[in-house]
N, C-alpha and C positions, 0 to 999 in steps of 0.2 A: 882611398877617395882622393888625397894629394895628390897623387901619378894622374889620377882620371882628370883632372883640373887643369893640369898642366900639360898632358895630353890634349885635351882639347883646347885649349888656349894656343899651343904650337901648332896646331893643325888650323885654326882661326887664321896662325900669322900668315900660315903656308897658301893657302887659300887665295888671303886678301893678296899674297909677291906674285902668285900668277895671274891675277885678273879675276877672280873668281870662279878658278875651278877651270876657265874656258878662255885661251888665249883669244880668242874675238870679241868679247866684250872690249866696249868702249875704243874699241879700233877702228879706222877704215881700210882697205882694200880693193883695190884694184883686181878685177876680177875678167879671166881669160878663158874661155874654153876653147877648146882646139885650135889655140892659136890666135883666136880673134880678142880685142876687148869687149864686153858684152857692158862693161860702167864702170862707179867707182860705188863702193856701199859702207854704209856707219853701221856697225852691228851694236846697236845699244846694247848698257847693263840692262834692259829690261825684257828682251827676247824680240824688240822690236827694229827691222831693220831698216835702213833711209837709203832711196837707192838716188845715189847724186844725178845720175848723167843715165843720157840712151833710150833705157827701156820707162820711164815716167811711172810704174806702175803704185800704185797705193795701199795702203795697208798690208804692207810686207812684215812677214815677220819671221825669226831663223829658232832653230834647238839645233843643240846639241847632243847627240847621243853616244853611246862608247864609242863607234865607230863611222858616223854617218854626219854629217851639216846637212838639215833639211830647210828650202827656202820654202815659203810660201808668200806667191803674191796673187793681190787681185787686179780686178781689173774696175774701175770706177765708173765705169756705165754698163755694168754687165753683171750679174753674178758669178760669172766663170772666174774658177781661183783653180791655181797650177802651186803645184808642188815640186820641184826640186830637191832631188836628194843626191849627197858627194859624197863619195866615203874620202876619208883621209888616215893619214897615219900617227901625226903627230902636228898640234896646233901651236906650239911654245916657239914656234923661229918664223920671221921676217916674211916668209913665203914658204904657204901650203900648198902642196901637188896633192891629186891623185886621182879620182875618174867618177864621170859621172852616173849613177848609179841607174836610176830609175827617172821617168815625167809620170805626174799622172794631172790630170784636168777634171776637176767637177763643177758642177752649177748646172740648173734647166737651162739656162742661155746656150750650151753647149751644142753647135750643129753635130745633127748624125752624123753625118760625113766624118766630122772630126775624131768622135768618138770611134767611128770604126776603122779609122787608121791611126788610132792613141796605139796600138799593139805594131806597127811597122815604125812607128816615131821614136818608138822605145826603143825598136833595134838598132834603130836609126845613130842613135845619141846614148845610146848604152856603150860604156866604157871608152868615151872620147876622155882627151884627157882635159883637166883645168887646173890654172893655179891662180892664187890669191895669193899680189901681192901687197904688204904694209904701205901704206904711204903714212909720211911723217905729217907732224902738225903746218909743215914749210908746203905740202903739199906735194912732196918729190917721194919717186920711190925708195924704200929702203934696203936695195937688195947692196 
């Protein structure tokens, strides 16, 4: 029962020295896909994310999964909400690469139109690459 105790007490410590679990928490980042900047974003301890600059979008929110960062945002006069999904490989250093996985867009506000070219958008921006990079609390990159 002592090993269990103290097993998970070091795994508690380990936890709380990477951010919990998820080098994004409590972070911001500078965020590029193909090259371009798309903003700058604060990924809250709570799943919710603030997107500084550019795209203005509202009630954004990210997870984490073993292999993917999924964004969602909406859009604040519409019900239309878009999903972003990036796989990566590894989130513990300064700057994350690796490709964008999937879009997908739901909501009735949704034009047909849109809808039936969400299948050529996909091809479109499937496997562009992106990276996220840290910026410090001074506001500069951290690379």
């Amino acid at each position: 029962m002592r090993k269990l105790l103290v097993l998970g007490a070091s795994m508690t410590v380990m936890l709380a020295a990477c951010g919990g679990g998820n080098g994004l928490e409590g972070n911001v980042y500078e965020l590029e896909m193909d090259g371009v900047l798309s903003g700058t974003y604060e990924f809250g301890n709570d799943g919710q994310l603030t997107v500084n600059e550019i795209t203005g979008a509202e009630g954004d929110s990210y997870e984490v999964t073993d292999d993917e960062i999924l964004i969602t945002g909406s859009d604040p006069n519409s019900d239309i909400t878009i999903e972003i999904a990036f796989s990566y490989d590894d989130l513990s250093g300064d700057v994350i690469e690796g490709e964008i996985v999937s879009m997908t867009l739901e909501g009735d506000d949704v034009p047909e139109e849109v809808v039936a070219e969400q299948e050529a958008m996909n091809e479109q921006i499937e496997g562009l690459p992106y990276k996220l990079t840290k910026v410090d609390d001074d506001g500069e990159d951290e690379e």
